[in-house]
N, C-alpha and C positions, 0 to 999 in steps of 0.2 A: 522468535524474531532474530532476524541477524545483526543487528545495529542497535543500541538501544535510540530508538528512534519515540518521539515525544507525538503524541496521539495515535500512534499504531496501533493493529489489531489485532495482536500477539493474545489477549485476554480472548475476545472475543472468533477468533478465526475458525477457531473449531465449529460453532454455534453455525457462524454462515455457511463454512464450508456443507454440513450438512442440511441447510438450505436447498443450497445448488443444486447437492446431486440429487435430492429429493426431486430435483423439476428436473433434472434430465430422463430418468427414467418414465417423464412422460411426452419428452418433447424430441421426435429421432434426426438426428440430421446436423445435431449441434457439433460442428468437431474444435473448433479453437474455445480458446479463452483471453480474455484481455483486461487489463485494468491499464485504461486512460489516465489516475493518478496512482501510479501503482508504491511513491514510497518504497517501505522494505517488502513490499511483495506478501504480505506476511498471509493472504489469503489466496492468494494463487500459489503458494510453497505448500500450503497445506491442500489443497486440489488436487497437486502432484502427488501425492503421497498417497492420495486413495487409487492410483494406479489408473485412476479415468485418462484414455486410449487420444489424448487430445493431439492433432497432427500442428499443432500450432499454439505459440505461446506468444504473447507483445504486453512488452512492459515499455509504459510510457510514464514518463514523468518531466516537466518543463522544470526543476532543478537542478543545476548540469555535475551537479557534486553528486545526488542521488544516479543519475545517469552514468556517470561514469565507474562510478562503482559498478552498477548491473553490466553494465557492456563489458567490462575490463574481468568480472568472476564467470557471467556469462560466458563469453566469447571468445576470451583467451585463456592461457596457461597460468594464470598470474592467481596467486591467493595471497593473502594480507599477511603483512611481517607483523609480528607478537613482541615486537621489542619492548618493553617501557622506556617512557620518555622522560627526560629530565625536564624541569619547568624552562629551562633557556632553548631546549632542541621541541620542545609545545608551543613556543612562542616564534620559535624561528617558522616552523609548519603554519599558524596560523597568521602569520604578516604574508606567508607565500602567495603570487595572485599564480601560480603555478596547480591549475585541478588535475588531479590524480585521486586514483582511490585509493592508494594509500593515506593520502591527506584526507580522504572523505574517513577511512576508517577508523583515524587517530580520533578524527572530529565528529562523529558519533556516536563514537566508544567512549570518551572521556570525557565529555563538557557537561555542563550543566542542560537537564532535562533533555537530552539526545539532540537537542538543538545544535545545526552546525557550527562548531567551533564558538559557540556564543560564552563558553565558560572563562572566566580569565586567567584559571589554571585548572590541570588533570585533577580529578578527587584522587584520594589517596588510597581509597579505595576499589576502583575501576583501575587506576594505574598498577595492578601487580601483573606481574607475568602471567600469574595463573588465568587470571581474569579475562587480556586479553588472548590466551592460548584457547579459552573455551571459546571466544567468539569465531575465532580461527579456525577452530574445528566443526563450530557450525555454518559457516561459509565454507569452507570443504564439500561438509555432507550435502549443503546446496547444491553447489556447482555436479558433486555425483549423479544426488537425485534429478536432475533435468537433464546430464548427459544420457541415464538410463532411461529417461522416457522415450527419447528418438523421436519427441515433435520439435518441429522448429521454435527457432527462438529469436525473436524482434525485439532489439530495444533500440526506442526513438527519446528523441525529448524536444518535445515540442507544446507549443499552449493550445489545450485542447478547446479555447473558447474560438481561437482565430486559425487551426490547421484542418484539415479536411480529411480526418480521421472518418476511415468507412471500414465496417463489419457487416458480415457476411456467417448466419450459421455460428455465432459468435454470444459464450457468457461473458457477458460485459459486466463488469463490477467493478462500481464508480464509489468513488471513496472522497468525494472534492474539500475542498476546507469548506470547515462551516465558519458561517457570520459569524462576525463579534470575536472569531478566536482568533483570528489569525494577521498580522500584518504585513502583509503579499496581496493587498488591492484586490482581494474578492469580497465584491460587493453587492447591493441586489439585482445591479444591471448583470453583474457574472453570472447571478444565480436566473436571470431570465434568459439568458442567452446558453446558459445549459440544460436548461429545459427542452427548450428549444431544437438544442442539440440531439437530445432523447428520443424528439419526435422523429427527427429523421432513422436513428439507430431503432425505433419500435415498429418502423413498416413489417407489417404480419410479412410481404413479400420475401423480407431480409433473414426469418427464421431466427433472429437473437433472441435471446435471453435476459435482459437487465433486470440488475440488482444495484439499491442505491443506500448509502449507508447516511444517516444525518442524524443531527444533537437534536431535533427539535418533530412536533408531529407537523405532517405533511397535509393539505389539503387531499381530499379525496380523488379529485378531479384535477388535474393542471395541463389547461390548455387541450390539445386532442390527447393527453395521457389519463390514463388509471391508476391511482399508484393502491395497493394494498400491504397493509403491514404485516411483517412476517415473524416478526419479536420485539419487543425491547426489554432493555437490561437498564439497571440502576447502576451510576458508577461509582462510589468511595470517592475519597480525596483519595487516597493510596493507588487509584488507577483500577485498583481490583473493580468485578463485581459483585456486585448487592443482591443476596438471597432474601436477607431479610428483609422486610417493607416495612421494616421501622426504623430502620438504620436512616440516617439524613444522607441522600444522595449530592456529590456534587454535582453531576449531572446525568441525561439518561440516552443509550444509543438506540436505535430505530435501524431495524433494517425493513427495507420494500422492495418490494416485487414491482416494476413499471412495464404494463401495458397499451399496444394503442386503444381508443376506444372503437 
């Protein structure tokens, strides 16, 4: 993960990633890839790395701090300064209404549970050089690894319940907030109207792919979808996951495969 970013799927990315490519090798014609809430990217970073030949990349995310970060490592020449911050030059950053990804990176990297800027000072452990040099270098090898692939690369930020996001040929993996965690207004009306959303994105005609990742099991059916499960994992308090089935889970991730019926 590039950011320590709080519900990412840095544990998990490996697991879907090999989902994915599992179903491309049966489906030809797939050439992009997109995550609608793409966050830190942290499963389409690891997509690129398996050297799949994709002519297209779009990272969306309606966050404009997460967005500018991807645009700004993306798009340009610009990679994050590794300075540590004093508590008076963390507080001047975080009164700033000025978004920059250098201000997304301080307030990623340093706050309480990767949450933006929500901490009321740096830990004192995230704030050494070292700390933030390694995230520095892993924002690096990013921006490398997608220069080297030679697919395009799209980043928007816009709200995927009300923009008219259309794929084409396209692995779509959706990663939405789930209920109950989050306080950014997704509610059941969001989660019926992205449903909804899927059914357009599942026309057999459109040749996509979806992948939907949720805290909770899914009904079988929803609406003209199929959804089938393709794992779940137990999670720790610690964020890890849970091999053993005796450990007490804080909670547990689900990933599906959504088809039209």
């Amino acid at each position: 993960m590039v950011l320590r970013y709080f519900a990412g799927k840095s544990r998990l990315a490996h697991r879907i990633t090999q989902c994915i490519v599992a179903a491309l090798r049966h489906n030809k014609g797939v050439s992009c890839y997109a995550e609608p809430f793409a966050g830190m990217f942290r499963v389409g970073t690891n997509i690129c790395k398996t050297h799949h030949n994709f002519s297209d990349f779009h990272l969306n995310d309606s966050n404009t701090d997460v967005f500018e970060f991807w645009k700004s490592l993306l798009l340009t020449e610009w990679l994050p300064d590794a300075t540590p911050l004093t508590p008076q030059e963390y507080t001047e950053w975080k009164q700033s209404r000025n978004i920059s990804a250098q201000r997304t990176f301080y307030g990623y990297q340093l706050s309480h549970r990767g949450t933006f800027f929500s901490g009321k000072l740096p830990r004192a452990l995230y704030n050494k050089q070292q700390s933030l040099q390694g995230t520095r270098r892993r924002a690096r090898d990013i921006k490398c690894l997608f220069q080297a692939s030679q697919g395009q690369i799209r980043v928007t930020c816009v709200d995927v319940l009300t923009a008219s996001l259309e794929y084409t040929n396209t692995v779509v993996f959706c990663d939405p907030p789930y209920l109950g965690t989050t306080n950014h207004g997704w509610n059941e009306a969001s989660e019926r109207t992205f449903w909804l959303i899927l059914e357009q994105w599942a026309d057999q005609k459109l040749n996509n792919l979806i992948f939907v990742s949720s805290n909770r099991v899914l009904p079988r059916v929803i609406g003209l979808l199929r959804t089938r499960r393709l794992f779940a994992v137990g999670i720790g308090g610690n964020g890890q996951p849970q091999k053993d089935t005796d450990v007490p889970h804080h909670h547990v991730e689900y990933l599906y495969r959504v088809t039209r019926r």
